[in-house]
PyMOL commands that place a pseudoatom at each C-alpha (Angstrom):
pseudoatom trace, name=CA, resn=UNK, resi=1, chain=A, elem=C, hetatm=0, pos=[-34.165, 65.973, -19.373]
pseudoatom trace, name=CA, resn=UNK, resi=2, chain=A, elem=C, hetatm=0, pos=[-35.590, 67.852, -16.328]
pseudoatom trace, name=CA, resn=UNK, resi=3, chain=A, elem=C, hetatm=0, pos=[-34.212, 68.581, -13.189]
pseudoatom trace, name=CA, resn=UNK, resi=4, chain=A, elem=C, hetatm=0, pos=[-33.879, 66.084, -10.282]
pseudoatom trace, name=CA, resn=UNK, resi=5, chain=A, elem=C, hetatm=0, pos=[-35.999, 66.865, -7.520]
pseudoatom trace, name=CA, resn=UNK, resi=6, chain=A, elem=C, hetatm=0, pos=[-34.937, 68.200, -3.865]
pseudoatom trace, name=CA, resn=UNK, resi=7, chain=A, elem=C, hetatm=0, pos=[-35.869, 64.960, -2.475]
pseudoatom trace, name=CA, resn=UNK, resi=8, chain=A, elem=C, hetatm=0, pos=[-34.181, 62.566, -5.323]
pseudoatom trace, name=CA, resn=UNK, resi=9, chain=A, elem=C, hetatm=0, pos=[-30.946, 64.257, -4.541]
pseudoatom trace, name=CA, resn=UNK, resi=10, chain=A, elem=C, hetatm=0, pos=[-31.184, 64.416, -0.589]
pseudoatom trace, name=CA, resn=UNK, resi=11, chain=A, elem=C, hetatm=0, pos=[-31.621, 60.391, -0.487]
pseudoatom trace, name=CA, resn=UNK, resi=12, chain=A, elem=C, hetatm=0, pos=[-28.492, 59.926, -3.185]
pseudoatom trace, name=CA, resn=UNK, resi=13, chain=A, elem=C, hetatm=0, pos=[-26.598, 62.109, -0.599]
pseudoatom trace, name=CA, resn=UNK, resi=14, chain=A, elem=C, hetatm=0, pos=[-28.129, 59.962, 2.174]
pseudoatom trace, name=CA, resn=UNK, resi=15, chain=A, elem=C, hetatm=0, pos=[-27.513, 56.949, 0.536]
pseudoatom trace, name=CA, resn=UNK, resi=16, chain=A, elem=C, hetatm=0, pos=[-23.985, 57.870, -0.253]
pseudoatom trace, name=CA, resn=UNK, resi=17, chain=A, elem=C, hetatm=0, pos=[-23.009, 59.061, 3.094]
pseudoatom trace, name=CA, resn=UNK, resi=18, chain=A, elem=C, hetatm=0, pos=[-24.728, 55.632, 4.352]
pseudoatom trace, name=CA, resn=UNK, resi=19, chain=A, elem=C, hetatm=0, pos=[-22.211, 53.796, 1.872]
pseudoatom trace, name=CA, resn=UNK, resi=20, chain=A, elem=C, hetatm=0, pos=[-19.296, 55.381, 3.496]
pseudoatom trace, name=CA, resn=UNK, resi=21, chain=A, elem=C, hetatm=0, pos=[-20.211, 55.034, 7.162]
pseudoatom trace, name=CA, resn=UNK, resi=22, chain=A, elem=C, hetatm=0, pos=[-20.390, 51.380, 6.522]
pseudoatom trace, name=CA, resn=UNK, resi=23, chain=A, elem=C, hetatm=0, pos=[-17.311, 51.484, 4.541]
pseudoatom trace, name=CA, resn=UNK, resi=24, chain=A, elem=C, hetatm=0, pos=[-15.546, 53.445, 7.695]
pseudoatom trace, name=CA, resn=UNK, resi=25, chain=A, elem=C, hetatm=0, pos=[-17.561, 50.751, 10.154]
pseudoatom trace, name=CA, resn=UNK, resi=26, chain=A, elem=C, hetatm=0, pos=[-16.107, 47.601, 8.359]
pseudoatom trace, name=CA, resn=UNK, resi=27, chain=A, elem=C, hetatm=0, pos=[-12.375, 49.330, 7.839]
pseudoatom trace, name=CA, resn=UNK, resi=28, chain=A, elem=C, hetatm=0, pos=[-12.446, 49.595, 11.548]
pseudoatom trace, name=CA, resn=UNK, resi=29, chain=A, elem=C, hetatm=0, pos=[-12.983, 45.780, 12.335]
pseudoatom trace, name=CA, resn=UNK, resi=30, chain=A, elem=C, hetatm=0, pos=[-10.967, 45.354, 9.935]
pseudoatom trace, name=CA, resn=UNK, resi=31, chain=A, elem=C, hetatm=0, pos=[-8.202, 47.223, 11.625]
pseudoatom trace, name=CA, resn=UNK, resi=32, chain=A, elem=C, hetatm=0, pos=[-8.809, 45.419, 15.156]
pseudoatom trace, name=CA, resn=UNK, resi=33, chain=A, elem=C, hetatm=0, pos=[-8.845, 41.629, 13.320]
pseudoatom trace, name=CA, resn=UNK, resi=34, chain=A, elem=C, hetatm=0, pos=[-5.456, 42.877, 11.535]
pseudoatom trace, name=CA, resn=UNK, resi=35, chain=A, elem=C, hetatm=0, pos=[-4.259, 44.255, 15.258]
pseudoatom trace, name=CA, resn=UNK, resi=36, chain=A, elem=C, hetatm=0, pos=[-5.356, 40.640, 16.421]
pseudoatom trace, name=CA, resn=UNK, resi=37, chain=A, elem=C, hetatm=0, pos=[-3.601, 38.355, 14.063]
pseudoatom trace, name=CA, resn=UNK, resi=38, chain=A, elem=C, hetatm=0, pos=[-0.342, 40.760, 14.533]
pseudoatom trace, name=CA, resn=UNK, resi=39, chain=A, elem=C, hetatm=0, pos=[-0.165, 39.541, 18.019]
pseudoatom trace, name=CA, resn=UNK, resi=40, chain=A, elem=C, hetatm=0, pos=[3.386, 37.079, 18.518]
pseudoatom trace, name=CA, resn=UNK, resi=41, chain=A, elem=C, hetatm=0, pos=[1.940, 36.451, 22.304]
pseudoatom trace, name=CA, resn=UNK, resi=42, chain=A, elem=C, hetatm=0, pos=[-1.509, 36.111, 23.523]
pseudoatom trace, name=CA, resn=UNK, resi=43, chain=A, elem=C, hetatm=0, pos=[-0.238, 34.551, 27.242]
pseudoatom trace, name=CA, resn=UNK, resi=44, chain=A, elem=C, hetatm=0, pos=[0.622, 37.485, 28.506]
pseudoatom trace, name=CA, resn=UNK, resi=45, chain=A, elem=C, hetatm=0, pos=[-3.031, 38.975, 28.076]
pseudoatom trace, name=CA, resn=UNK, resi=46, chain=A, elem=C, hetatm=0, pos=[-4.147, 36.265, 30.109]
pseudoatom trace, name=CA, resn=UNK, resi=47, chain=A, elem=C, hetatm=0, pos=[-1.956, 34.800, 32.136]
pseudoatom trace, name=CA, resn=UNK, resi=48, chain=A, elem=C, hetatm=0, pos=[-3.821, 33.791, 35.062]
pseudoatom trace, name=CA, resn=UNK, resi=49, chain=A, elem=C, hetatm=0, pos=[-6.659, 32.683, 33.352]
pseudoatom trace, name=CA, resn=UNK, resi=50, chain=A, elem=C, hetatm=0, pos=[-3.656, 29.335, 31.739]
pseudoatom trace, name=CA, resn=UNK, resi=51, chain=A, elem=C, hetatm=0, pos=[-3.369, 27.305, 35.048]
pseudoatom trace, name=CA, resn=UNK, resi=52, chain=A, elem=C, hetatm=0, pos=[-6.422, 25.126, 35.910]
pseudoatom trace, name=CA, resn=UNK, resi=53, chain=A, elem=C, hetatm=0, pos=[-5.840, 23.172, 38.831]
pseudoatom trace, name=CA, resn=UNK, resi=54, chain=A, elem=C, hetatm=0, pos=[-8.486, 20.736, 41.583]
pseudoatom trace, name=CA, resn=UNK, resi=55, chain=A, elem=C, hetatm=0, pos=[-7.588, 18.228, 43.986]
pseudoatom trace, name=CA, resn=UNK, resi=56, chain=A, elem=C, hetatm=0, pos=[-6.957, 15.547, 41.355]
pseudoatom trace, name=CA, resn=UNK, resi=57, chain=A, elem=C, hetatm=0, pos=[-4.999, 17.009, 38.560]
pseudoatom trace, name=CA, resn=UNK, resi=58, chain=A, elem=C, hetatm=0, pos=[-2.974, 19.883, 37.570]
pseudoatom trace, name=CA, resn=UNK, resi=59, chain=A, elem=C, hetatm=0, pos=[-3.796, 21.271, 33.854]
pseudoatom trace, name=CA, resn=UNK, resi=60, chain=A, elem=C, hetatm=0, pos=[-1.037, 24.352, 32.570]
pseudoatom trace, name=CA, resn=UNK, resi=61, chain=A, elem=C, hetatm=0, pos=[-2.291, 25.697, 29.421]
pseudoatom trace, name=CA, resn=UNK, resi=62, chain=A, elem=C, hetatm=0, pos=[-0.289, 27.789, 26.521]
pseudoatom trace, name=CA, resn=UNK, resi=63, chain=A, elem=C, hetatm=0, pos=[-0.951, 29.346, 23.236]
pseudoatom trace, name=CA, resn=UNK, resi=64, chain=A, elem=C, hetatm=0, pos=[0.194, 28.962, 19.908]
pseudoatom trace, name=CA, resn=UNK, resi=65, chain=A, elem=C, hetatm=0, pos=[0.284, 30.536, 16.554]
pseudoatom trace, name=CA, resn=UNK, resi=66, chain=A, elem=C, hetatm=0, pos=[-0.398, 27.164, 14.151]
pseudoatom trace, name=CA, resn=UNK, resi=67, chain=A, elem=C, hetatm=0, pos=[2.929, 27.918, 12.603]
pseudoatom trace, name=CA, resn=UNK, resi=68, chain=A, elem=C, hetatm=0, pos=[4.735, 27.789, 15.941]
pseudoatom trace, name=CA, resn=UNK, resi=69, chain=A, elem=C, hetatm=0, pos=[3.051, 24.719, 16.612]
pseudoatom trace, name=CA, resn=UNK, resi=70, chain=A, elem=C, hetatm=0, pos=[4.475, 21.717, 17.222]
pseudoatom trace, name=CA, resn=UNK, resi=71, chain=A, elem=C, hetatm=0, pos=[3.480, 19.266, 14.380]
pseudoatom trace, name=CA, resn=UNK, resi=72, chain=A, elem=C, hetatm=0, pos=[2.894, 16.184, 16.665]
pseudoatom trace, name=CA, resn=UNK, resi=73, chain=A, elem=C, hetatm=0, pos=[0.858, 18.574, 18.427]
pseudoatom trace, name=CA, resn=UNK, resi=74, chain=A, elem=C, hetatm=0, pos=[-1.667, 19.785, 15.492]
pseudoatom trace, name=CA, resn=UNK, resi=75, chain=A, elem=C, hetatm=0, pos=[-1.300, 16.378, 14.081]
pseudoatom trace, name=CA, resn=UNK, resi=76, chain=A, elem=C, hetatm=0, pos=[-2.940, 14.895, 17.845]
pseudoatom trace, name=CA, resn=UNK, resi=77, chain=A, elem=C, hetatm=0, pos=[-5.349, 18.226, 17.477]
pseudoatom trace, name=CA, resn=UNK, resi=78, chain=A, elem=C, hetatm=0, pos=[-6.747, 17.079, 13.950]
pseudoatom trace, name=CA, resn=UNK, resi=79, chain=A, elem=C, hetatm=0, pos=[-6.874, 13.245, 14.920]
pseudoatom trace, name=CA, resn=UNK, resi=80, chain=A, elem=C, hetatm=0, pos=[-9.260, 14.031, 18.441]
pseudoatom trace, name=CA, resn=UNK, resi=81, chain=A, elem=C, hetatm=0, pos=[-11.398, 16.693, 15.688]
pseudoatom trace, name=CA, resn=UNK, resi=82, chain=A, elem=C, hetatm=0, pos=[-12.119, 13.396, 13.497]
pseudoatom trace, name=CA, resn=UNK, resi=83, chain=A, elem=C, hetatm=0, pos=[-13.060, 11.000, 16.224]
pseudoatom trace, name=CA, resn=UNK, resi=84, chain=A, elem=C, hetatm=0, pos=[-14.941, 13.428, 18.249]
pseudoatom trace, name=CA, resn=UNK, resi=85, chain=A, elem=C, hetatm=0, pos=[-16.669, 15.563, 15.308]
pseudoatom trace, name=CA, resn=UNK, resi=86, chain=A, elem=C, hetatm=0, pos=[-16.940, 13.424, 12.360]
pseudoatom trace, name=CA, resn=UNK, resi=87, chain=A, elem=C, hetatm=0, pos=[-20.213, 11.324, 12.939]
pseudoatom trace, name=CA, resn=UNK, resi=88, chain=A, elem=C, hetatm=0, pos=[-21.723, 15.080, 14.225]
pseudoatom trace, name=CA, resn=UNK, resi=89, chain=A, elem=C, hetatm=0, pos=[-20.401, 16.915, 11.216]
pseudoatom trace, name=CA, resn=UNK, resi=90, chain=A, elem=C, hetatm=0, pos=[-21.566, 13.789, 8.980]
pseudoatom trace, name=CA, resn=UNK, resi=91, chain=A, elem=C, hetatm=0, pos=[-25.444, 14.746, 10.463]
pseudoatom trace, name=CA, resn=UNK, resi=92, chain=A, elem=C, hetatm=0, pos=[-25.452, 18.431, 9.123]
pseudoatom trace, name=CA, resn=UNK, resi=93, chain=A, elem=C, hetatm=0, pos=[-25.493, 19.965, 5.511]
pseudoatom trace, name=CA, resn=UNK, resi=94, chain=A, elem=C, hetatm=0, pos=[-21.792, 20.897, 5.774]
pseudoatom trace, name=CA, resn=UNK, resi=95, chain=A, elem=C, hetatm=0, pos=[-20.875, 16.957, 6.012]
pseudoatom trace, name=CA, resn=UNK, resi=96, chain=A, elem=C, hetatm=0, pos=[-17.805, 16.051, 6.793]
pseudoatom trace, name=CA, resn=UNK, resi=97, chain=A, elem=C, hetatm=0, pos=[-14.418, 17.009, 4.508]
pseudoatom trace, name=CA, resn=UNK, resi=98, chain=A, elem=C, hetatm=0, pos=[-11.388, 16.210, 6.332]
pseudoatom trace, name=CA, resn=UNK, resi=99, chain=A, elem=C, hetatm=0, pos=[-9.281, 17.814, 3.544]
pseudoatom trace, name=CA, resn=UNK, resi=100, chain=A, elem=C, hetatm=0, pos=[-11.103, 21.384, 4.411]
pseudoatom trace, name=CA, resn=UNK, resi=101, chain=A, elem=C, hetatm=0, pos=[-10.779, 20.970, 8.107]
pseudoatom trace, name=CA, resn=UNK, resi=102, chain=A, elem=C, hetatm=0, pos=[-7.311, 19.865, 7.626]
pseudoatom trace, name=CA, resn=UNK, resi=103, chain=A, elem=C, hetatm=0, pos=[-7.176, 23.527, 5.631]
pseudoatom trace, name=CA, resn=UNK, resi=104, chain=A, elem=C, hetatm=0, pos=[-8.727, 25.079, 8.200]
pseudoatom trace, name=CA, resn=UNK, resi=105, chain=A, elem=C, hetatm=0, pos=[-6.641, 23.799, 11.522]
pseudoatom trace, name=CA, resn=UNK, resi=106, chain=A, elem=C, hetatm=0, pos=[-3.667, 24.770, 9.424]
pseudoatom trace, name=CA, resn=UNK, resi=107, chain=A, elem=C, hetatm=0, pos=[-4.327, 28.050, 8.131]
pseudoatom trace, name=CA, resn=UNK, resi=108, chain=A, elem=C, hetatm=0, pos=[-1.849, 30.974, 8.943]
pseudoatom trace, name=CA, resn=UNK, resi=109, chain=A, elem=C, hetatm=0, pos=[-4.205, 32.777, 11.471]
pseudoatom trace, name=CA, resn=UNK, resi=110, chain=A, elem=C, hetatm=0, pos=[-5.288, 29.857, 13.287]
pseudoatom trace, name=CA, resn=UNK, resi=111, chain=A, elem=C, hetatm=0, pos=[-4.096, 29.643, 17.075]
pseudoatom trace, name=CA, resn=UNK, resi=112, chain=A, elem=C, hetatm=0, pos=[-4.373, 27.297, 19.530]
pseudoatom trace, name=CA, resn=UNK, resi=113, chain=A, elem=C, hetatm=0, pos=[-4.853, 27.109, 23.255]
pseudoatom trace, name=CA, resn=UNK, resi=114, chain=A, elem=C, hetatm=0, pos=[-3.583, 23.500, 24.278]
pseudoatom trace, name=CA, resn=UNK, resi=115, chain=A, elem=C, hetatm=0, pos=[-3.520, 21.932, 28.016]
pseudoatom trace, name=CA, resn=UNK, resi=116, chain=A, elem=C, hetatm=0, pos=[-1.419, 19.468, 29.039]
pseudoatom trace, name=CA, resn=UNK, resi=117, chain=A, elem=C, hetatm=0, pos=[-1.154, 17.876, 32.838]
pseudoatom trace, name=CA, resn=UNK, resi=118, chain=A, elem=C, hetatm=0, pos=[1.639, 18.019, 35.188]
pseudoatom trace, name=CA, resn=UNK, resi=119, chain=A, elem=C, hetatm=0, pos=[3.139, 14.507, 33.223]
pseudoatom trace, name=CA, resn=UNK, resi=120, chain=A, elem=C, hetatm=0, pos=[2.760, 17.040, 29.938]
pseudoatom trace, name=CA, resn=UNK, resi=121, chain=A, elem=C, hetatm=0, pos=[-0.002, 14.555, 28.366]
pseudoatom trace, name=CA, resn=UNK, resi=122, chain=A, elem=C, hetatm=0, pos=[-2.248, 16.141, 25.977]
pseudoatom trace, name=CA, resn=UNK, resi=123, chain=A, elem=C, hetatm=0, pos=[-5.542, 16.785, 27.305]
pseudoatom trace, name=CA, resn=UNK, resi=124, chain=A, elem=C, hetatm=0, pos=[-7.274, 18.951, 24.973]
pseudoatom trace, name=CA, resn=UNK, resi=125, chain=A, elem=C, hetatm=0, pos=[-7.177, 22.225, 22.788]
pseudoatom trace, name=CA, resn=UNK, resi=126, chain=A, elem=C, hetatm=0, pos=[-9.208, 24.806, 21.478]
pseudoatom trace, name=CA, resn=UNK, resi=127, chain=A, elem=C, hetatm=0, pos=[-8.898, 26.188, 18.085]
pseudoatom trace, name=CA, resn=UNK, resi=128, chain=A, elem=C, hetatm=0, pos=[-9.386, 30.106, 17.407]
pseudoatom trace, name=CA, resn=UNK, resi=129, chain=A, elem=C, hetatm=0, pos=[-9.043, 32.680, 14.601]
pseudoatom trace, name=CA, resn=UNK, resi=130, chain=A, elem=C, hetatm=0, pos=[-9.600, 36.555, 14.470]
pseudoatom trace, name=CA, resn=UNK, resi=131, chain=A, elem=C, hetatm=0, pos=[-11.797, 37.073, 11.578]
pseudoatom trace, name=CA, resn=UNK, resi=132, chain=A, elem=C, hetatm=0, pos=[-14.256, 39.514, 9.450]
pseudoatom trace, name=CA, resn=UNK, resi=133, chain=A, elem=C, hetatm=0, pos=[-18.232, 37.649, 9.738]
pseudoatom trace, name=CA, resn=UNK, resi=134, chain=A, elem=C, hetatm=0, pos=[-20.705, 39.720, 7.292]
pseudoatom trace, name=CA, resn=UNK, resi=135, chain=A, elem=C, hetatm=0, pos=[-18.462, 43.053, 8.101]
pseudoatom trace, name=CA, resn=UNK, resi=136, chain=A, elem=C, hetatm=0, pos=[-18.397, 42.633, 11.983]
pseudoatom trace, name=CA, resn=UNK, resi=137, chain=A, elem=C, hetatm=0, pos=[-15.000, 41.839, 13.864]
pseudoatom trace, name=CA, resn=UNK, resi=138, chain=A, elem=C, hetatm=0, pos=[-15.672, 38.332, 15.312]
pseudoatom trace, name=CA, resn=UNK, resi=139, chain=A, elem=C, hetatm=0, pos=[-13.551, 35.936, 17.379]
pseudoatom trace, name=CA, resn=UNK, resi=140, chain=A, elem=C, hetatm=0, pos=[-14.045, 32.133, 15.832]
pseudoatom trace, name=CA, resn=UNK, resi=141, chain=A, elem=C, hetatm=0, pos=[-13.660, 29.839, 18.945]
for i in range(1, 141): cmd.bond("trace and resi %d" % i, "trace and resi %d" % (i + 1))
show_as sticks, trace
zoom trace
């Protein structure tokens, strides 16, 4: 066997040191989505941002880990998915599978940003997870 050329073993160096740069790149959005899902209190990050309020109505928002939620709460939250998302979700490839949404709404690192008005009547949420998305840090709102 003869000798590896100059050049064959400059691009398994470069190729190696490429590996571990995107190793190092993906450990580090790792690190901020394991940061992220440490949180106990997003509110105080934002704060202002949870009061929405016009001449007609007055809407106070909060956040919630799903496990601090209360179940009447993600139980209304999976209900308004179905009958507003079904028939759209029904139209794609995905298709609609309430069992995996049901998954989905409830798993650990789900949160929640619900508003209620000033009688404390549901109005709406928003779902969000901190996640990893083909090795980028990504927010799934």
């Amino acid at each position: 066997m003869g000798k590896k050329s100059t050049t064959s073993v400059n691009k398994s160096k470069e190729k190696r040191q490429a590996r571990k740069l995107e190793q190092h790149r993906i450990a580090d959005g790792m690190s901020f989505v394991t940061a992220a899902n440490k949180l106990k209190d997003l509110a105080p990050l934002c704060k202002e941002l949870l009061v929405y309020s016009n001449l007609e109505i007055v809407i106070d928002m909060s956040i919630h880990r799903v496990t601090e939620l209360d179940k009447e709460v993600l139980y209304w939250a999976i209900d308004l998915t179905e009958r507003n998302m079904k028939k759209l979700y029904e139209t794609c490839v995905w298709g609609w599978n309430k069992e995996r949404k049901v998954e989905e709404m409830s798993d650990d690192a789900a949160w929640y940003l619900i508003a209620r008005d000033n009688n404390k009547k549901l109005q709406a949420f928003s779902h969000f997870r901190f996640d990893m998305d083909f090795g980028e840090p990504v927010l799934y709102w």
